[in-house]
N, C-alpha and C positions, 0 to 999 in steps of 0.2 A: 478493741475486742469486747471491753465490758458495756460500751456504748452498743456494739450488737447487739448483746446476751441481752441485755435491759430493754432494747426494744423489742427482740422476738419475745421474750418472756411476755412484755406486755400486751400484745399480740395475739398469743396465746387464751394469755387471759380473759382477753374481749373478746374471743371467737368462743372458747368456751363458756361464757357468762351467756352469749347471744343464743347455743345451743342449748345450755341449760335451760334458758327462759322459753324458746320455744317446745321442748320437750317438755316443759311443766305445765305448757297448755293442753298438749295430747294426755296426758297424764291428770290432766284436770278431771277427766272422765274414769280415769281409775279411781285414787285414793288419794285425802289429801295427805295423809302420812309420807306413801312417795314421795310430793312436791316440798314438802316440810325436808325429809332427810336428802334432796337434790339442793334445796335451796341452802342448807347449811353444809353439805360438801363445798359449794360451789367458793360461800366463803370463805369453807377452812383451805379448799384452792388459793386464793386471792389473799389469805392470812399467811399462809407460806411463802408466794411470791414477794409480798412485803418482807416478810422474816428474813428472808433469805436475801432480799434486796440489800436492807437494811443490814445485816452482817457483811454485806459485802463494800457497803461504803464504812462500817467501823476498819474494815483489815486494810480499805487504802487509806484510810486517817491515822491508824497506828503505824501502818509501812512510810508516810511523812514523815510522823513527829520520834518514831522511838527510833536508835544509834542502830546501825547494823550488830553487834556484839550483842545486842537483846535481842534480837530476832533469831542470831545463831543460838543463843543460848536456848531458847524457847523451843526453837527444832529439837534440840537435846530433850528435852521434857514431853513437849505435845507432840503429836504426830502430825504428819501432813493432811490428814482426813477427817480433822479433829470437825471441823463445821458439819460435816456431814454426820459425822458420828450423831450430834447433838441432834441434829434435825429429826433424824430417824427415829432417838429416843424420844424426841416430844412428837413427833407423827403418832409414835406410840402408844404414848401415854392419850393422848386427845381418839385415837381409834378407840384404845380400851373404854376410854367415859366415853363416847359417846353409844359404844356397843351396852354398853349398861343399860344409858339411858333410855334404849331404843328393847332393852327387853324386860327392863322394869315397866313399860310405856305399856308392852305385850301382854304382859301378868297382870297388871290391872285390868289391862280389858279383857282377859279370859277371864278374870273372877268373877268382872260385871256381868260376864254373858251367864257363866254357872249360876252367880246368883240370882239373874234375871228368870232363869227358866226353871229355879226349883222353888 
């Protein structure tokens, strides 16, 4: 099953990268700002699927090597949704910076344009 989930995921990923790229050539004729915040979605896509990849082979190296009696124990402590939890809070966190980023970006160029015209 996680041999599925890893190839559709990566699937995914290459269908979406190949859409990405072709929309940032239509997009070329917009703005390059557009193709700039497509091209860094597309990563922080493809930075997740890693993330999440990669958690997903730490929990079958831990479900290996650690006794069953830590893993019950750790259900007592952590929840079952605990991966997810995390993921959302750093989706989070990287939405918030990068919405910053993109309106600190905004305010600059409104200033230049104010100051260019007065």
């Amino acid at each position: 099953m996680a041999v599925l989930f890893e190839w559709l995921a990566a699937v995914l990923v290459s269908l979406f990268a190949s859409f990405a790229g072709n929309l940032a050539k239509v997009l070329l004729k917009f703005s390059v700002v557009s193709i700039i915040f497509l091209a860094f979605s597309t990563m922080f896509i493809a930075a997740a699927y890693a993330y999440l990849s990669s958690l997903n082979l730490l929990v079958k190296g831990i479900d290996q090597t650690v006794p069953d009696i830590v893993t019950g124990v750790w259900g007592w402590v952590m929840p079952d949704n605990t991966t997810a939890c995390f993921t959302v809070i750093l989706s989070a966190l990287h939405l918030r910076f990068f919405t910053k980023l993109y309106f600190s970006l905004m305010n600059r160029r409104f200033s230049a344009a104010l100051a260019s015209k007065s």
